[in-house]
C-alpha positions in Angstrom: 207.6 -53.6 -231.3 205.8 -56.9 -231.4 207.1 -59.4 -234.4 203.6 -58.4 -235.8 205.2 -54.4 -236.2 202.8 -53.0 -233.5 203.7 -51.8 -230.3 201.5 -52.7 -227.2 200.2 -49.6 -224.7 202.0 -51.1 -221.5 205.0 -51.4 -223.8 204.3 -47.5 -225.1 203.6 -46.4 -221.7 207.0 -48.2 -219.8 209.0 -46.5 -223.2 207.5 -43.1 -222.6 207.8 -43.4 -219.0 210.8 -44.8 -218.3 209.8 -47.4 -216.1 210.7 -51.4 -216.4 208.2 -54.3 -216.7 208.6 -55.2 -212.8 207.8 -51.9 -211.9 204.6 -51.6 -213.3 203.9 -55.2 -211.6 204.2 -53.5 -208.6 202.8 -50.1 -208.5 200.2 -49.0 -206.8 196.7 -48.8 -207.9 193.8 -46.5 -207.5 195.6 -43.4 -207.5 195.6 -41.1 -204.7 192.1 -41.9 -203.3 192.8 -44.8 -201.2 190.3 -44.0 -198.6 187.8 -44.6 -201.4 189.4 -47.8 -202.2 189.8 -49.1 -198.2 185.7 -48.1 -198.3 184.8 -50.1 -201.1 186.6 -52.8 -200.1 185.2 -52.5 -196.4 181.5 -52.8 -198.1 182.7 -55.2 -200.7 183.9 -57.4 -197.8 180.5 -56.8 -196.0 178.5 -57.8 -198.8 180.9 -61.0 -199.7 180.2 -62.8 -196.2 176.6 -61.6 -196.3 176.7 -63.8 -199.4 178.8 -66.0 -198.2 176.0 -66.7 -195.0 173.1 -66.7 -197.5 175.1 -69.5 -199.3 175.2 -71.4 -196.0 171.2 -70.8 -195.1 169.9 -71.9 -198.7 172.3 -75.4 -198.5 171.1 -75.7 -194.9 167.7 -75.1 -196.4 167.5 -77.4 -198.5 169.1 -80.1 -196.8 166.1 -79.3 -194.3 163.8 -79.9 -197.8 165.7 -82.9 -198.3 164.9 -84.4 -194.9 161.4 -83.0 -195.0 161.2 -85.1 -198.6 162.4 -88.1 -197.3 160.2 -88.4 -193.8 156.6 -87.3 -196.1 158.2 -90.7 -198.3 158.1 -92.4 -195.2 154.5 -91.1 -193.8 153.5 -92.2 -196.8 154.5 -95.6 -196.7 153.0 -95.8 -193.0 149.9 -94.4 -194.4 149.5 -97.2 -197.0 150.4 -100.1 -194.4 147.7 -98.5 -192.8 145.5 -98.1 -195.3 146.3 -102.2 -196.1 145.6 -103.4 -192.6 142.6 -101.5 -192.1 141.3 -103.2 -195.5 142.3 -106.8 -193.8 140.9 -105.7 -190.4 137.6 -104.8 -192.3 137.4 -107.8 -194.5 138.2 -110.2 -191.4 135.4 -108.3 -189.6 133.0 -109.7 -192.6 134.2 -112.8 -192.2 133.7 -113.3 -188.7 130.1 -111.4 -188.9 129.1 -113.7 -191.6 130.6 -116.7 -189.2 128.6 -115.4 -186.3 125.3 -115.1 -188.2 126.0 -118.6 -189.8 126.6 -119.9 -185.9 123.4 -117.9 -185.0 121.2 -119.8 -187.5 123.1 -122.8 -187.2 121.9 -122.7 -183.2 118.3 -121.5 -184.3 117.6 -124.8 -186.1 
């Protein structure tokens, strides 16, 4: 018995049994069905690197995402350089009508 006066089941069970502590460490488990057992763990293995590639696909994924992310970031900054020197281009394009139109009636006098 424990120092509490209670006796734990493996204890119980290596008393009744007459087995010691490293014996019960290393006996076998399952029972008699180990063809169930080699099964389960062919399927468990099966479904562990099926798991293990879907891991792998969703962090390819979404360092595709990432990238994807990063280069709209980037069409977007084009887009507003674009946006800017199309706004110059069109206000220079003013100027110089306004330039040629004060030339034309400059020349017309």
């Amino acid at each position: 018995t424990d120092a509490n006066g209670h006796m734990a089941l493996l204890e119980y069970l290596i008393w009744r049994y007459k087995f010691t502590p490293a014996e019960t460490s290393v006996a076998p488990q399952g029972g008699a069905n180990q063809e169930q057992i080699d099964r389960a763990q062919a399927l468990f293995d099966e479904v562990n690197a099926a798991l293990t590639a879907q891991i792998e696909a969703v962090r390819q994924l979404d360092a595709a995402v990432a990238e994807l992310e990063a280069a709209i970031r980037e069409t977007d900054q084009l887009v507003a350089q674009v946006a800017k020197a199309l706004a110059e281009t069109e206000a220079l394009t003013e100027t110089v009508k306004a330039a040629v139109a004060k030339t034309k009636a400059a020349v017309a006098e």
